[in-house]
PDB file with one MODEL, atoms N, CA, C and O in Angstrom:
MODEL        1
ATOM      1  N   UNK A   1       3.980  15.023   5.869  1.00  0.00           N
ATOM      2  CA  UNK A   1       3.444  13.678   5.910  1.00  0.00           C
ATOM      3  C   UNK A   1       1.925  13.699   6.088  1.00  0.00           C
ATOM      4  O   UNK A   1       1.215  12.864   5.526  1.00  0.00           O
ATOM      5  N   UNK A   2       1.524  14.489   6.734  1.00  0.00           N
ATOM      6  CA  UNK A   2      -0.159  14.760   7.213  1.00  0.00           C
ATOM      7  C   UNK A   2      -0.513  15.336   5.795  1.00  0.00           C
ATOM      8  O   UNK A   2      -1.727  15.333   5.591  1.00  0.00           O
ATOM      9  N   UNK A   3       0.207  15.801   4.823  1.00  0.00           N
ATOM     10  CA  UNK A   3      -0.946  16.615   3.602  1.00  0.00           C
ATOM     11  C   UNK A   3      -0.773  15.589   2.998  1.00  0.00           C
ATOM     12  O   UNK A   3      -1.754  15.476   2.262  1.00  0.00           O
ATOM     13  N   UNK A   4       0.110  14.473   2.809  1.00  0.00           N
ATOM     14  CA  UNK A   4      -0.040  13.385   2.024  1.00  0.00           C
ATOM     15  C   UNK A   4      -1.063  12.614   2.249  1.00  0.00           C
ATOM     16  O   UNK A   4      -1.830  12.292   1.342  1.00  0.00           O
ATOM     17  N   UNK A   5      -1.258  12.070   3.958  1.00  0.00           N
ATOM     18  CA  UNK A   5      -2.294  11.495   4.152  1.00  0.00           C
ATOM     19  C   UNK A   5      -3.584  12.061   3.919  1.00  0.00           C
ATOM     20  O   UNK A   5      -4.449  11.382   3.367  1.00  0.00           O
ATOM     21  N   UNK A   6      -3.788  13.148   4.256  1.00  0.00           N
ATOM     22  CA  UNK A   6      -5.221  13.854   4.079  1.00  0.00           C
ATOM     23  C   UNK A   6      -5.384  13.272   1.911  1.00  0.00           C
ATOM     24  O   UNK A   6      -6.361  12.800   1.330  1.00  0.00           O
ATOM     25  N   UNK A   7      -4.412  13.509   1.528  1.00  0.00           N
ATOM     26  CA  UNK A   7      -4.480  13.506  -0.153  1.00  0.00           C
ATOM     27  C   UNK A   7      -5.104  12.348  -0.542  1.00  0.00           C
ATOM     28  O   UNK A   7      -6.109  12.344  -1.254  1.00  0.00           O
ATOM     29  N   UNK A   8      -4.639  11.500  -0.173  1.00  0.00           N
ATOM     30  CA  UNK A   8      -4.613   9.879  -0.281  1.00  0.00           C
ATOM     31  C   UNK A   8      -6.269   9.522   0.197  1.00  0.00           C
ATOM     32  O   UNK A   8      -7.234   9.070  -0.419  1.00  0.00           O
ATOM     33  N   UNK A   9      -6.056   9.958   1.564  1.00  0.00           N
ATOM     34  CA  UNK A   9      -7.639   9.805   2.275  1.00  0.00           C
ATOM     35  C   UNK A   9      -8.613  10.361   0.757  1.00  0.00           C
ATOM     36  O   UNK A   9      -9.119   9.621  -0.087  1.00  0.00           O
ATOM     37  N   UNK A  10      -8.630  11.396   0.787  1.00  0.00           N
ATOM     38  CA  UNK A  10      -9.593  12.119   0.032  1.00  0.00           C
ATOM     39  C   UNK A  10      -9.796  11.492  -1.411  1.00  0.00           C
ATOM     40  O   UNK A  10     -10.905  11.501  -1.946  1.00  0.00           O
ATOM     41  N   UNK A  11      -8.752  10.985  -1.972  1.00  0.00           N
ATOM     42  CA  UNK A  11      -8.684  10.087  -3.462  1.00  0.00           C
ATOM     43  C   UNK A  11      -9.204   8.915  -2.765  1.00  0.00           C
ATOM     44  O   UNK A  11     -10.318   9.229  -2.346  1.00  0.00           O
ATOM     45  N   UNK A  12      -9.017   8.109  -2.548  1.00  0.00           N
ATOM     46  CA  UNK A  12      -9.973   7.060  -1.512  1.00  0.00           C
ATOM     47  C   UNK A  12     -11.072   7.099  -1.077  1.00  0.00           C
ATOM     48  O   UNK A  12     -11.565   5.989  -0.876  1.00  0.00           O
ATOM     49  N   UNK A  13     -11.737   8.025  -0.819  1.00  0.00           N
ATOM     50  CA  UNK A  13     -13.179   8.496  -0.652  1.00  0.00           C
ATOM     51  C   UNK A  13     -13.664   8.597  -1.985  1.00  0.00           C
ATOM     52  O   UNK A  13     -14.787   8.169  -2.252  1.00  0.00           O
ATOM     53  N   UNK A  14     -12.876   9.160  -2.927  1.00  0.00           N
ATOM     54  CA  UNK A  14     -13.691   9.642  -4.142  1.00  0.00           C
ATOM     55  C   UNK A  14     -14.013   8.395  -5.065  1.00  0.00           C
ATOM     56  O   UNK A  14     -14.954   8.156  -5.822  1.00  0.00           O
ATOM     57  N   UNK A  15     -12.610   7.533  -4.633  1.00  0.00           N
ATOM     58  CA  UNK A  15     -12.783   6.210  -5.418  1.00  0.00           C
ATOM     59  C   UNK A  15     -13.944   5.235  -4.720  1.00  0.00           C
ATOM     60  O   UNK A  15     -14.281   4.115  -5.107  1.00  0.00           O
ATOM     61  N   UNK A  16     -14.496   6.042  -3.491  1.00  0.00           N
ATOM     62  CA  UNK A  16     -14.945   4.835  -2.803  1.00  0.00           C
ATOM     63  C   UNK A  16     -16.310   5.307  -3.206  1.00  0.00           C
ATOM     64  O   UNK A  16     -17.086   4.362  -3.348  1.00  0.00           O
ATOM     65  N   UNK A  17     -16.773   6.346  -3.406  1.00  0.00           N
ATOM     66  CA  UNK A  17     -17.886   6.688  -3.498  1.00  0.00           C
ATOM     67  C   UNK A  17     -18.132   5.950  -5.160  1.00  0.00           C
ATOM     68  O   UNK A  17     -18.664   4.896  -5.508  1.00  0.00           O
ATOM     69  N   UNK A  18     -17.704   6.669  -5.657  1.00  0.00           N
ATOM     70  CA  UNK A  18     -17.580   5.967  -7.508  1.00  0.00           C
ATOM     71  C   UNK A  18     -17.996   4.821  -7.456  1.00  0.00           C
ATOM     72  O   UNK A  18     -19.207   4.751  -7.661  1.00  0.00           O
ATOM     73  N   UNK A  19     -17.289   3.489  -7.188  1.00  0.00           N
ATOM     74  CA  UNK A  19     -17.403   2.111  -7.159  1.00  0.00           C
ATOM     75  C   UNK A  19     -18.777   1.962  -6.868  1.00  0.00           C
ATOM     76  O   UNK A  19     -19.654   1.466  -7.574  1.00  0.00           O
ATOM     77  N   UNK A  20     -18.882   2.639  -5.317  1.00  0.00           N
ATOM     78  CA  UNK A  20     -20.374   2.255  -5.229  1.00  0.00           C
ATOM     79  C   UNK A  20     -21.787   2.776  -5.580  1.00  0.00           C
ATOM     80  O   UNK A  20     -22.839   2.273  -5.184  1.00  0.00           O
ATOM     81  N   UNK A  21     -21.639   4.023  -6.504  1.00  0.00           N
ATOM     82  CA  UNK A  21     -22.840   4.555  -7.079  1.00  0.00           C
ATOM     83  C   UNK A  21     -22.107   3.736  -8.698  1.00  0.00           C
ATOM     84  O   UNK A  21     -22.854   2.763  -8.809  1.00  0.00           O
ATOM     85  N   UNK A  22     -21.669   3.703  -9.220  1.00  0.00           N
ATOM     86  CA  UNK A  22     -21.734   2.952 -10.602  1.00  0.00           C
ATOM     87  C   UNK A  22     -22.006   0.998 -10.105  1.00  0.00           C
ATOM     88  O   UNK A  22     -21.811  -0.011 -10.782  1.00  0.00           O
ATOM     89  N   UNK A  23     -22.491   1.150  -8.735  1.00  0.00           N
ATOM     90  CA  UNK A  23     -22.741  -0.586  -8.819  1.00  0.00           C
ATOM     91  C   UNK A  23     -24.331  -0.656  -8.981  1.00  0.00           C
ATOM     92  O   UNK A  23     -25.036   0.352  -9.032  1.00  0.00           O
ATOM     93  N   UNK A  24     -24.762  -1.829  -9.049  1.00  0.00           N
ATOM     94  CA  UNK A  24     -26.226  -1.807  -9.686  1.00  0.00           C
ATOM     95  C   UNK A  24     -26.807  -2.296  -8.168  1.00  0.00           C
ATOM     96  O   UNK A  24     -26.230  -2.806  -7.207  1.00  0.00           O
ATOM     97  N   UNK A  25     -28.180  -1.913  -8.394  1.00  0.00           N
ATOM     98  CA  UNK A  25     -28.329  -2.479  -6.856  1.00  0.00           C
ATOM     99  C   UNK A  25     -28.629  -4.268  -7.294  1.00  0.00           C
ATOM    100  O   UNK A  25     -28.826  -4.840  -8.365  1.00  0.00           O
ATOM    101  N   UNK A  26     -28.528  -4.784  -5.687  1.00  0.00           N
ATOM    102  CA  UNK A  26     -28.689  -6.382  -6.106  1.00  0.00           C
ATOM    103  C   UNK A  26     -30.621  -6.785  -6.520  1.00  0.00           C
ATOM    104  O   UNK A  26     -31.140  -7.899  -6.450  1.00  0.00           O
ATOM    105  N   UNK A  27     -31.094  -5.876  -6.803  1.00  0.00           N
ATOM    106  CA  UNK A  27     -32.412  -6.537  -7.008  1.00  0.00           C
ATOM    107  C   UNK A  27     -32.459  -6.009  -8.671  1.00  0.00           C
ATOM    108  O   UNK A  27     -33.139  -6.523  -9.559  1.00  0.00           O
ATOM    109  N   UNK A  28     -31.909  -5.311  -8.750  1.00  0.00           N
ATOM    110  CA  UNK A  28     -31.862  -4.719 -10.509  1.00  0.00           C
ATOM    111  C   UNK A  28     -32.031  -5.700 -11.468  1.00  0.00           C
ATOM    112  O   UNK A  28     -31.205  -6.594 -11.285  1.00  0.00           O
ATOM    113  N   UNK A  29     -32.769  -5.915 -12.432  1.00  0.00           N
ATOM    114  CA  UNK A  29     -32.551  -6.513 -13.751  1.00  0.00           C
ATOM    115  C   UNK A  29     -33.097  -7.929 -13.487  1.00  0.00           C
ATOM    116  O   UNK A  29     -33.313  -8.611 -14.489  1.00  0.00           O
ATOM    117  N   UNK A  30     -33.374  -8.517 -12.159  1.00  0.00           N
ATOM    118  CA  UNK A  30     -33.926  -9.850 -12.146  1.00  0.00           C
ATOM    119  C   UNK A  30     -35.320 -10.419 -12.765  1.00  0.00           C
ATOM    120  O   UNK A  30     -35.744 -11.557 -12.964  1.00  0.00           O
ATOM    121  N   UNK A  31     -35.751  -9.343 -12.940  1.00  0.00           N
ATOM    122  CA  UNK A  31     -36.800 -10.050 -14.329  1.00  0.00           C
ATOM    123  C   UNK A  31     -36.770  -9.873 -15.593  1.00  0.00           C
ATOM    124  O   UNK A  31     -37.660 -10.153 -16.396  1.00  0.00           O
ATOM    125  N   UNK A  32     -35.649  -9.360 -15.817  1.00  0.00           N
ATOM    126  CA  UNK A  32     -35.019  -9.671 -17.038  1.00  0.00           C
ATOM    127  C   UNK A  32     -33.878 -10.583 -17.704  1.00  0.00           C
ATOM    128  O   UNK A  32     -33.642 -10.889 -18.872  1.00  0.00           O
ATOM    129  N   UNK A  33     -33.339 -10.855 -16.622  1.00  0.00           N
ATOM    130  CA  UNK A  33     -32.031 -11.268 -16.527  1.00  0.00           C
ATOM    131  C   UNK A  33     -32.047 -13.143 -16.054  1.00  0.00           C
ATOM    132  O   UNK A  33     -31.107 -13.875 -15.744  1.00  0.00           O
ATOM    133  N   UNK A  34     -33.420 -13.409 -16.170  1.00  0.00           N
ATOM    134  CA  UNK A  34     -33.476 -14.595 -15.291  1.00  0.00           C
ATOM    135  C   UNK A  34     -32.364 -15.959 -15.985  1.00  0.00           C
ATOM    136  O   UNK A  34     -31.678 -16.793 -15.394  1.00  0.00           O
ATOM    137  N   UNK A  35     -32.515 -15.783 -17.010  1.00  0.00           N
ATOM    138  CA  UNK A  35     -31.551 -16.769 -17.757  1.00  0.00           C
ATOM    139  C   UNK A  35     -30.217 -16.616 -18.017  1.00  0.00           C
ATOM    140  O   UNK A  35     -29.410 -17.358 -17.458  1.00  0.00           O
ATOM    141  N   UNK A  36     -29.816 -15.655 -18.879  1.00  0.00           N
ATOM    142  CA  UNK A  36     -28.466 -14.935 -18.571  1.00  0.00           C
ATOM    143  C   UNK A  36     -27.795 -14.630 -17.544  1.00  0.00           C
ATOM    144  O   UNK A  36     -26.693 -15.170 -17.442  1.00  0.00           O
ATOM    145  N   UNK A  37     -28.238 -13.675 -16.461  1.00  0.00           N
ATOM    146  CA  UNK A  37     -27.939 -13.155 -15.678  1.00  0.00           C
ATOM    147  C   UNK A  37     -27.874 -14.511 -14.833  1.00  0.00           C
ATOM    148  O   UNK A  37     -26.741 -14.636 -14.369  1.00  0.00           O
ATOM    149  N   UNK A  38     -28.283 -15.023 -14.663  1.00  0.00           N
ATOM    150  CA  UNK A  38     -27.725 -16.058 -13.140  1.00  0.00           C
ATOM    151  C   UNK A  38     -26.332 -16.671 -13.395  1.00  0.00           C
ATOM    152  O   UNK A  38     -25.587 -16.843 -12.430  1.00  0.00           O
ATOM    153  N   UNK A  39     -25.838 -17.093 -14.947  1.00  0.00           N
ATOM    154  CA  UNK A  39     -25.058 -17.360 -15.188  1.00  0.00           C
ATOM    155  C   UNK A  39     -23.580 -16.591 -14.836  1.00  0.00           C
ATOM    156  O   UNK A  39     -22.495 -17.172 -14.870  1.00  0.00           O
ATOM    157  N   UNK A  40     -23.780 -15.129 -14.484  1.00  0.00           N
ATOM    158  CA  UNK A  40     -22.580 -14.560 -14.334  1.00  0.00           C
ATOM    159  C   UNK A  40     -23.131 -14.067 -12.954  1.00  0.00           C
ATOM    160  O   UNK A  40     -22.518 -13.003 -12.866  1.00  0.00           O
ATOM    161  N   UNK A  41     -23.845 -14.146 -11.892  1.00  0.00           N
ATOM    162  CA  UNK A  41     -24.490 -14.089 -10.599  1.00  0.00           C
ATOM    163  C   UNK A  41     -23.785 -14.979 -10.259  1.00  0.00           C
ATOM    164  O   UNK A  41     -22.827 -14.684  -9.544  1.00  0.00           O
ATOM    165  N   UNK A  42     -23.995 -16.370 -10.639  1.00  0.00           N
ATOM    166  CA  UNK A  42     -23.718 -17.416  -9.387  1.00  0.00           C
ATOM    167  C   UNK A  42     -22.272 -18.166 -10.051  1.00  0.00           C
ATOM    168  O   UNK A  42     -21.553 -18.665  -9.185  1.00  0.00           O
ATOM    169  N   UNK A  43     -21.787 -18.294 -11.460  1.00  0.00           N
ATOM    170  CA  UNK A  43     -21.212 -18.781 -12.479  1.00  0.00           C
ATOM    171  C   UNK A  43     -19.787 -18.316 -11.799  1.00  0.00           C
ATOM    172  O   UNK A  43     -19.468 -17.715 -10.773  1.00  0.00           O
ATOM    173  N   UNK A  44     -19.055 -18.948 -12.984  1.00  0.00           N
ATOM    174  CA  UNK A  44     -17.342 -18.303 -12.034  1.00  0.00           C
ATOM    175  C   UNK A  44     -16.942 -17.902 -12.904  1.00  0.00           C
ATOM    176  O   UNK A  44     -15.782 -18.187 -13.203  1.00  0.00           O
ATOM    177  N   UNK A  45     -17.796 -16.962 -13.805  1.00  0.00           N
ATOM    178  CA  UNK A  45     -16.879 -15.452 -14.446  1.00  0.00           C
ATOM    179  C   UNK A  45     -17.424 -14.325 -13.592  1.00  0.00           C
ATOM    180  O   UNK A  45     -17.238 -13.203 -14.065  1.00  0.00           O
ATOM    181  N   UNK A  46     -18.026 -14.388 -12.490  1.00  0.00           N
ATOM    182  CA  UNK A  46     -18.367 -13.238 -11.663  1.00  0.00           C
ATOM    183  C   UNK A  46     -17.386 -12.293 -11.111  1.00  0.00           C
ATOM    184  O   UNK A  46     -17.484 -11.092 -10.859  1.00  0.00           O
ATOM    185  N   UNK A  47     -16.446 -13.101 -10.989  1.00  0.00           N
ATOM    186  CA  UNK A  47     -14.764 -12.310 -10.639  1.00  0.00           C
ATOM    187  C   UNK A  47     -14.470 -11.539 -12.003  1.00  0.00           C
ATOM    188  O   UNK A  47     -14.053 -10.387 -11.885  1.00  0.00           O
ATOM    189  N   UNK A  48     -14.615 -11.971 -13.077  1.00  0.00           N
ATOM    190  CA  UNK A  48     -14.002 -11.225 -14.511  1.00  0.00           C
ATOM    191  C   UNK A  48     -15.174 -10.121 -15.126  1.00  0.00           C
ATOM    192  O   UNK A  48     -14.929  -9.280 -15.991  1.00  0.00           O
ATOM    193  N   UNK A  49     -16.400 -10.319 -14.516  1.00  0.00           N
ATOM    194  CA  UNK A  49     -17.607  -9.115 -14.758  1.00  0.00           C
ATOM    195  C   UNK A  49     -17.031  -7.812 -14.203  1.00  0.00           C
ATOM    196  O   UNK A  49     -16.156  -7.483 -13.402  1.00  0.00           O
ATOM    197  N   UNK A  50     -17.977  -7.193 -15.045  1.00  0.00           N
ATOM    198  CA  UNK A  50     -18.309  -5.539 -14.940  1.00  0.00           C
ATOM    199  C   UNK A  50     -18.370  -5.163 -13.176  1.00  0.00           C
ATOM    200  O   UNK A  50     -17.836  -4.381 -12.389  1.00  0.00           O
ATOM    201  N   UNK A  51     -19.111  -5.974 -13.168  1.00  0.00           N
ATOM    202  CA  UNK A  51     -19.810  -6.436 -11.500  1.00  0.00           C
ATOM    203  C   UNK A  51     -18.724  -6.662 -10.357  1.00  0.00           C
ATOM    204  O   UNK A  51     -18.724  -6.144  -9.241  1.00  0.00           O
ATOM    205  N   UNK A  52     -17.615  -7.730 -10.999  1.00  0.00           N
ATOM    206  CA  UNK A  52     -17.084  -8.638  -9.887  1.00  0.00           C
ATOM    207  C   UNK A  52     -15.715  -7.366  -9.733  1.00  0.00           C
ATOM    208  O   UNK A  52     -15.174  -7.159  -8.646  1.00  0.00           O
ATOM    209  N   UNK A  53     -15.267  -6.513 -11.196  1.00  0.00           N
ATOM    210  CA  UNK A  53     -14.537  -5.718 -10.650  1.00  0.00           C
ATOM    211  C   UNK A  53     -14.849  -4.758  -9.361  1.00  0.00           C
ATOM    212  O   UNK A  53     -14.169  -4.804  -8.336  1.00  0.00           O
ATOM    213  N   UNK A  54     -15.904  -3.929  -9.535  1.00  0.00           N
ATOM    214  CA  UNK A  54     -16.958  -3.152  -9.012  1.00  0.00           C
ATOM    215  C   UNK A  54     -16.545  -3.415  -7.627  1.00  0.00           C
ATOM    216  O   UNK A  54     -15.843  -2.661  -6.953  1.00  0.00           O
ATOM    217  N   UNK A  55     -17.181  -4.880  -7.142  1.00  0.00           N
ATOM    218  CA  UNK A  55     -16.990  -5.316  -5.975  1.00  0.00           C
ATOM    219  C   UNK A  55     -15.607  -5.384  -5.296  1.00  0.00           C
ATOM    220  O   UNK A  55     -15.452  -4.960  -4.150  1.00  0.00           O
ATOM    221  N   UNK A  56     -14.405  -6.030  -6.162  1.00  0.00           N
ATOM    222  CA  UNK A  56     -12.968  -5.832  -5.833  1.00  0.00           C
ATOM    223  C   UNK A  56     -12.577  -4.292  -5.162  1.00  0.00           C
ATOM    224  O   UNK A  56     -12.004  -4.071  -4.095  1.00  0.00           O
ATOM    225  N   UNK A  57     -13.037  -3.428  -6.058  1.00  0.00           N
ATOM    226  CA  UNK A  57     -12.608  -1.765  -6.749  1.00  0.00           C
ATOM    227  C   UNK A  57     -12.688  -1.596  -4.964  1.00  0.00           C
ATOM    228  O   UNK A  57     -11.761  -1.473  -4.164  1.00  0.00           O
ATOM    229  N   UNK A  58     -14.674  -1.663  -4.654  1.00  0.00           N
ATOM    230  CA  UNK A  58     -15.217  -1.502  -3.689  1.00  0.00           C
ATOM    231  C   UNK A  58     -14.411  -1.443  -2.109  1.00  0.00           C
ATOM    232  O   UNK A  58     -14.081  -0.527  -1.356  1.00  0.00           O
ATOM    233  N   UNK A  59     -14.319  -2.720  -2.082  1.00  0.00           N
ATOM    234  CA  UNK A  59     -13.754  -3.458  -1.058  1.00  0.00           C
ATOM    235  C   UNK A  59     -12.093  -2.921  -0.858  1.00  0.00           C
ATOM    236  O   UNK A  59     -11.749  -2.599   0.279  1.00  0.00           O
ATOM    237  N   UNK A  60     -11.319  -2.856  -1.735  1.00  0.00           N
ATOM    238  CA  UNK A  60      -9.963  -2.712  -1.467  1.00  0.00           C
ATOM    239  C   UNK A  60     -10.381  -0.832  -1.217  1.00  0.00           C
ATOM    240  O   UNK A  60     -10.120  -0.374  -0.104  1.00  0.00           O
ATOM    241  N   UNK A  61     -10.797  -0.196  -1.930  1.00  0.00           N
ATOM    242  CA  UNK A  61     -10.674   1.232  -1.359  1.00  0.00           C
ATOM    243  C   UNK A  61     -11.369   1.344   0.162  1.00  0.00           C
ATOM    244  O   UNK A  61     -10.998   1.963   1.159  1.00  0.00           O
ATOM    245  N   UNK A  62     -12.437   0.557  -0.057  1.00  0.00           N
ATOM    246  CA  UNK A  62     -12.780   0.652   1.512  1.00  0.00           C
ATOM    247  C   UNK A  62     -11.853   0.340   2.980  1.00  0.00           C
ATOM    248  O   UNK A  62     -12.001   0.727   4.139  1.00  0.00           O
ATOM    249  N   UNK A  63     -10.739  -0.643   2.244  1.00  0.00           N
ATOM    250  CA  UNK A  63     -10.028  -0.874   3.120  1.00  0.00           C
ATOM    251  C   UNK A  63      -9.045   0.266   3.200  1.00  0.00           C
ATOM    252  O   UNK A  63      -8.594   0.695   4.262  1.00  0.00           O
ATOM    253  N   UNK A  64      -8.703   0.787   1.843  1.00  0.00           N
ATOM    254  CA  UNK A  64      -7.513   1.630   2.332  1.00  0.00           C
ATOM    255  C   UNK A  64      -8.077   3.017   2.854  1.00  0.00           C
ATOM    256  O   UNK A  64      -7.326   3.806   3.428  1.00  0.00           O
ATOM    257  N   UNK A  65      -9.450   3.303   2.636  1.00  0.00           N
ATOM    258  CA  UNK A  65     -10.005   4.206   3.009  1.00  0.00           C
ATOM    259  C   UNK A  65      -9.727   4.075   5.157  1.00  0.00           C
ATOM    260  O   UNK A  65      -9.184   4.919   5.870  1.00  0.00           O
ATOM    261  N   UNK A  66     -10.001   3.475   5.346  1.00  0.00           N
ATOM    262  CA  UNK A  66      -9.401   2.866   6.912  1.00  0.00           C
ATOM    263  C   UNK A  66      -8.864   3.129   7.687  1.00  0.00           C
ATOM    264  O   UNK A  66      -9.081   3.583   8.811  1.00  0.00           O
ATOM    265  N   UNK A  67      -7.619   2.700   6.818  1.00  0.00           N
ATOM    266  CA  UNK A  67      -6.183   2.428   6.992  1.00  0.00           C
ATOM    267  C   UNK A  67      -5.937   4.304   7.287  1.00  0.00           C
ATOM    268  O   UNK A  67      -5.829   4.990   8.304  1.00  0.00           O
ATOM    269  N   UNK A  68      -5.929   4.561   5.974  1.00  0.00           N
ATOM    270  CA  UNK A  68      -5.465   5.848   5.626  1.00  0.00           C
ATOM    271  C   UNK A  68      -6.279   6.912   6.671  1.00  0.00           C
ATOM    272  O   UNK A  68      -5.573   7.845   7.054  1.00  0.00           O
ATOM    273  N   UNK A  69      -7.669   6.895   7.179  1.00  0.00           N
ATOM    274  CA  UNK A  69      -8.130   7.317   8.137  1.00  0.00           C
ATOM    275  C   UNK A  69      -7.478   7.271   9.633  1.00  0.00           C
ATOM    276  O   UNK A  69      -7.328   8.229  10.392  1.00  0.00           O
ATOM    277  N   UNK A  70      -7.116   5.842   9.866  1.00  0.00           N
ATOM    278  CA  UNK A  70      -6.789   5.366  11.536  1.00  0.00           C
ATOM    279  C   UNK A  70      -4.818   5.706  11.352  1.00  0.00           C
ATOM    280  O   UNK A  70      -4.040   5.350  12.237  1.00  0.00           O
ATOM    281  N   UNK A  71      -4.310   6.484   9.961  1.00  0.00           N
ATOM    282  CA  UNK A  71      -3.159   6.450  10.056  1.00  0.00           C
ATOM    283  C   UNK A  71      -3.286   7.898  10.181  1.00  0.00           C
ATOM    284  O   UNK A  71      -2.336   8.351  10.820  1.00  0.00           O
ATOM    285  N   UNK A  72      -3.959   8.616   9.873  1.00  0.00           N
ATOM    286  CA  UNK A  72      -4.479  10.452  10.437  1.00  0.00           C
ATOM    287  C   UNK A  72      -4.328  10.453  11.150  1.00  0.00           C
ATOM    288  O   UNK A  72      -3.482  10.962  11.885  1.00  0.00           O
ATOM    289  N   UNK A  73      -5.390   9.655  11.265  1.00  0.00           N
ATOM    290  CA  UNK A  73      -5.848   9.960  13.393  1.00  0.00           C
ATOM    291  C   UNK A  73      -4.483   9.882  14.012  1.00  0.00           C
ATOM    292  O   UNK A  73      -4.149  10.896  14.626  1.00  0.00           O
ATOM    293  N   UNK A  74      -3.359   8.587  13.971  1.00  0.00           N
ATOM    294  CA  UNK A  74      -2.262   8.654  14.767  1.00  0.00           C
ATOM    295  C   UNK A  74      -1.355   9.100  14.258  1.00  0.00           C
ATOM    296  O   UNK A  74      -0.242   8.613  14.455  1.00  0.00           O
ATOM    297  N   UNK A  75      -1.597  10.478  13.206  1.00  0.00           N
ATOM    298  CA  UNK A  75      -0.234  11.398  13.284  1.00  0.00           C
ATOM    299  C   UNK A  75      -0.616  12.254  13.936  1.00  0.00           C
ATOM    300  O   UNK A  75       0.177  12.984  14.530  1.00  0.00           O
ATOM    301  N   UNK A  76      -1.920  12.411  14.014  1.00  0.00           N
ATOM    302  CA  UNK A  76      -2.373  13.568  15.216  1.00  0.00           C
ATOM    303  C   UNK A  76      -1.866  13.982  16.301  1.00  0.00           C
ATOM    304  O   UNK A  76      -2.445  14.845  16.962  1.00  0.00           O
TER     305      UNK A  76
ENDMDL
END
């Protein structure tokens, strides 16, 4: 049960790292982007962007990254 968790942990890290070096930083592209870009910034296809996955991807591995950590620790 512990080499599963360590497995899981470690795919979770890798996914967690990924998400957040392929995200753009938030100051990127704003002087280029001033017209377009606000539209999918503030607009409500931000959930269906490149971007809004990114952020989902982000967030849920971070959580299971956590989980899967504080569930190590208490097979310890």
């Amino acid at each position: 049960m512990e080499i599963v968790a360590q497995a899981l942990l470690i795919i979770s890290s890798i996914i967690l790292i990924a998400s957040i070096l392929l995200q753009s930083g938030k100051s990127a592209g704003l002087s280029g982007d001033i017209a377009g870009g606000a539209e999918s910034l503030w607009g409500k296809n931000k959930g269906r962007s490149y971007e809004g996955l990114l952020e989902k991807l982000t967030t849920a591995s971070a959580v299971f990254f956590i989980v899967m950590a504080l569930a190590l620790a208490a097979l310890q």
